[in-house]
Structure formats: structure tokens, C-alpha cells
N, C-alpha and C positions, 0 to 999 in steps of 0.2 A: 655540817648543818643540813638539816630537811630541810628543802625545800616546797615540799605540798605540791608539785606542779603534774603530778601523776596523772593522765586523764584531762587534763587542762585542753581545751582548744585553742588553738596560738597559729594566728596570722602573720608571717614576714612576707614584709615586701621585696623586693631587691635580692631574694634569698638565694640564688643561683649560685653566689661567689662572693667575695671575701668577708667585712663583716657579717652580712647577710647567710651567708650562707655556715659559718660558724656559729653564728646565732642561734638557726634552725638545729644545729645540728647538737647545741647544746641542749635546749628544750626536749629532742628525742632522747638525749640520755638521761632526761627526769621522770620522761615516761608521759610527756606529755605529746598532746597529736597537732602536731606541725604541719597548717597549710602553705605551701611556699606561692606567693601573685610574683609573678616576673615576666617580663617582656619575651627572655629567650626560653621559657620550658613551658609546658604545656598542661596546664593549657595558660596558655599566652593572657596576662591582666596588664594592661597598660594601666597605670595608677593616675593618668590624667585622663583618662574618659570616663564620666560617673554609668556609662550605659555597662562599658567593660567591668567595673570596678562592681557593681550589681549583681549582674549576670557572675561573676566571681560568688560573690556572697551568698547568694540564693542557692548555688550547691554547696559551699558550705554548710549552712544552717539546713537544708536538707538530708543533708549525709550526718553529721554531729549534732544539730539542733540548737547553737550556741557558739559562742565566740567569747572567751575570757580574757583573750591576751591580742592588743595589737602591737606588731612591732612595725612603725614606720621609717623603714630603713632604706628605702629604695632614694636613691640618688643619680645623679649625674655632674661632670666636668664641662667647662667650655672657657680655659682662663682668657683673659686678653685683660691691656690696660685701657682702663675707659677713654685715654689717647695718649697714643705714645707718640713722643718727641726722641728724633734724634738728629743729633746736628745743628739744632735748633728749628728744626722743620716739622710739623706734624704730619708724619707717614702712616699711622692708621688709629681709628678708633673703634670702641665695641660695637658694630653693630646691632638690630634689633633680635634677627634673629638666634645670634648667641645668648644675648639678656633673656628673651622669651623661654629657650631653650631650657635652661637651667630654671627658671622660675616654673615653670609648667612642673616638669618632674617633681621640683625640693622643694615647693612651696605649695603649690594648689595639689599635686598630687596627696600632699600630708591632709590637705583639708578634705579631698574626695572621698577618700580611704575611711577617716575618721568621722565625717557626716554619715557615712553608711553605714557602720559598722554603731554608730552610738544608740543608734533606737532599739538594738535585740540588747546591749548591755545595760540600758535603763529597765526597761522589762523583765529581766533579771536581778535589777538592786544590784550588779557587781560587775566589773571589771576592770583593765587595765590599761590604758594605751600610755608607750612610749615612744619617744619623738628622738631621731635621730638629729643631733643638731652637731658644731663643731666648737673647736677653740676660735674660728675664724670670725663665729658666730659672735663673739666673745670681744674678740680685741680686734676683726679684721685683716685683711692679708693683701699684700702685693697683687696687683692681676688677677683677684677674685672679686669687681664688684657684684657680681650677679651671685657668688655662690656666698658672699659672706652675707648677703642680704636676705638670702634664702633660710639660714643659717642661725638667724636675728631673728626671722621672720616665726620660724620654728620655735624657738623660747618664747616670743610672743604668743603662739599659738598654744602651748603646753600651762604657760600662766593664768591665761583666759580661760582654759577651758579646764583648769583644776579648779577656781570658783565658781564655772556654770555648772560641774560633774559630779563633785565631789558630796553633794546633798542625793545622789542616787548613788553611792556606794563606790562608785567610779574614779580610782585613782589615775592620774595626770602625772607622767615625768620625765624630764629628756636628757640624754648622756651626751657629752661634748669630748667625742676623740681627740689624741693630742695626733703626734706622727705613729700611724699605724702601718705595720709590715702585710701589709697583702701586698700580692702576688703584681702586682697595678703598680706599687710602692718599691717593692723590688726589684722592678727589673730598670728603674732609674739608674742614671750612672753611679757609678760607689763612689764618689766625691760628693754629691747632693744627699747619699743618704748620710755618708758622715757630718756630711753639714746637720742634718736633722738631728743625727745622735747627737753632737754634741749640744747643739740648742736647748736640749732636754735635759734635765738637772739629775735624771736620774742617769743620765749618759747613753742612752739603749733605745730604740723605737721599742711601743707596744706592738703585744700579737694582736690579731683577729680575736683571739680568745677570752684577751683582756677585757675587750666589749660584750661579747657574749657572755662575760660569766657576770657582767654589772647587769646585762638587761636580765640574765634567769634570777638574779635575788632581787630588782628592783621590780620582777612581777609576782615574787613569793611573798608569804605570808611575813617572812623574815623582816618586807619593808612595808611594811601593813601602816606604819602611821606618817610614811614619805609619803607628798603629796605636792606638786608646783614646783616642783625643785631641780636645777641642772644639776648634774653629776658631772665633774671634768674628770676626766680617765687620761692623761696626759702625761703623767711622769712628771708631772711638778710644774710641765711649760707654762709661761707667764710671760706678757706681752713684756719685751725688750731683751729677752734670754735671747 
């Protein structure tokens, strides 16, 4: 299948390393010009400062003149149970600044990224932003309040803003990972990943590339009339598997 994305300008956030960086790295094999914003390579975009996230943009649109494609992929971890009992004792709960943590990155980071980058794609009549969101996003998880909320938060944000966008040309849509195999995921003990495989009806974790190869046709012409819509890439996972 063509995917038109030749020449494409295309933003990942988070692009250093595993989905993220298979992402980017799929988009360069359509021939499209891949900006990576990431915290560790350089030049360094923190996705929660709107002064960084600017200062990003402004040599983009310098250097290419445009922006067609965003991928907001950039993320972070910090599980804890919002209070854990044991014994019958409450020995700890989440504090603020783990909550904060995770919300800054996966939530308001979606929104920085995306307020900046939306006024050269209205100007243009075209573009695309996709929202990394999860299955957690979805049905919730054990010792994720902060990230399944961030997660919820992101589908919220993808649905709103495919009805404010979508009148300037501007396609809205988010992919929801099941158990994905990066590098992060792998080196867990092999007992927790067979727990995963099995959970998974298709028996297997996805790659990194499963996601990268939903976000290059959810930004081709191929998904030209998707619009507000979560994609689960999961291997069939469904809340009670």
C-alpha cells in the first residue's frame, strides 16, 4: 500500500527509544522528514514546558516551513497503589509528586505539544495529530492511577479536539497499545512476560513496530476519512483476559 508520506514533516515526541523511536524510524522509511522532541538527544524538548516546546517548533517551521504530522508519544511511568494495605495496616499511598509526575508528561505534555503545533496546521487546511493513549486508558490497571488517567485523559483530548479540527482539514486520532515488547518490557522477569503473553488472546506481546506501522497509515492518505477514533493494537486484550 502507498502511503503518500514522502516529504511529509512529522513530529515524535518521546522518539529516542521504543515505541517512539520505531515510530520515527518508520516514517523515514516512507521518506518522510522526521523531527524527534526528546528530553535525552539534542536538542533536548521537554514536552511540559510550552517555552521549550516553542523554541522546538520555531526551528522546525524554519528549517521545513511546516509540520503535517504529530505524533504525541512521549510518555512516562511512576506505578504505586493509591494506598496500599497490608496486614491490614496502611503502609503507603501515592504521593503528589508521583501523580504530578506522570500527569505533567502524559497529559499536559499532549496538550503543549498540540496547542503549538495546531495554528501552522490550520493555516495550512491540513494535518494530523495522533495521541498515544493505552488499553489502561480503556479498562484501567492495578497501581496505575495516574497513568490510566492520563491515558482516559488522552482519548478525551483526541475526541474534542477531532470536533474543534476537523472543519480545518485537521485529522484527530489515538492508538491504545496492548502488552508491547520494547526493550523497557523485556528485560521484566520471563514469568510477568508470560503472564502478558498469555493474557493476550493472540498469545504473543506486540513489537514496537505494531505501533509504528498503525501510526504511518493512521497519518496516510489510506485513513483519509478516520477521524476521533481510538485504534486498540492489543492482540485482542479485553478487560478480564
Amino acid at each position: 500500500m502507498e502511503l503518500n508520506l514522502r516529504d511529509k514533516v512529522v513530529i515524535v515526541t518521546g522518539g529516542a527509544a521504543g515505541i517512539g523511536r520505531a515510530t520515527a524510524e518508520r516514517f523515514e522509511a516512507e521518506g518522510a522528514r522526521v523531527v524527534v522532541w526528546d528530553v535525552t538527544t539534542e536538542p533536548r524538548v521537554d514536552v511540559t514546558s510550552r517555552e521549550s516546546v516553542e523554541t522546538a517548533l520555531a526551528s522546525v517551521i524554519e528549517k521545513h516551513g511546516q509540520v503535517d504530522v504529530l505524533v504525541n508519544n512521549a510518555g512516562i511511568l511512576r506505578d504505586a497503589q493509591l494506598v496500599k494495605v497490608k496486614e491490614g495496616s496502611i503502609v503507603s499511598t501515592m504521593d503528589d509528586a508521583t501523580f504530578d509526575a506522570v500527569i505533567n508528561v502524559n497529559l499536559k505534555g499532549v496538550f503543549v505539544c498540540t496547542r503549538a503545533v495546531v495554528p501552522h496546521m490550520i493555516k495550512a487546511r491540513r494535518g494530523v495529530i495522533l495521541n498515544a493513549s493505552s488499553i489502561v486508558g480503556l479498562y484501567g490497571n492495578f497501581g496505575q492511577t495516574n497513568y490510566a488517567a492520563t491515558k482516559a485523559g488522552v482519548i478525551s483530548f483526541t475526541k474534542t479536539w477531532a470536533r474543534e479540527l476537523g472543519k480545518f482539514g485537521i485529522r484527530v486520532n489515538a492508538v491504545a497499545p496492548g502488552f508491547i515488547a520494547t526493550d523497557m518490557v523485556k528485560a521484566m522477569p520471563e514469568k510477568v512476560l508470560e503472564s502478558m503473553a498469555a493474557r493476550t488472546p493472540l498469545g504473543t506481546l506486540g513489537e514496537p513496530d505494531d505501533i509504528a506501522n498503525t501510526y504511518a497509515w493512521l497519518a496516510s492518505d489510506a485513513a483519509k476519512f478516520i477521524h476521533g477514533a481510538v485504534i486498540s493494537v492489543d492482540g485482542g486484550l479485553v478487560m478480564g483476559t
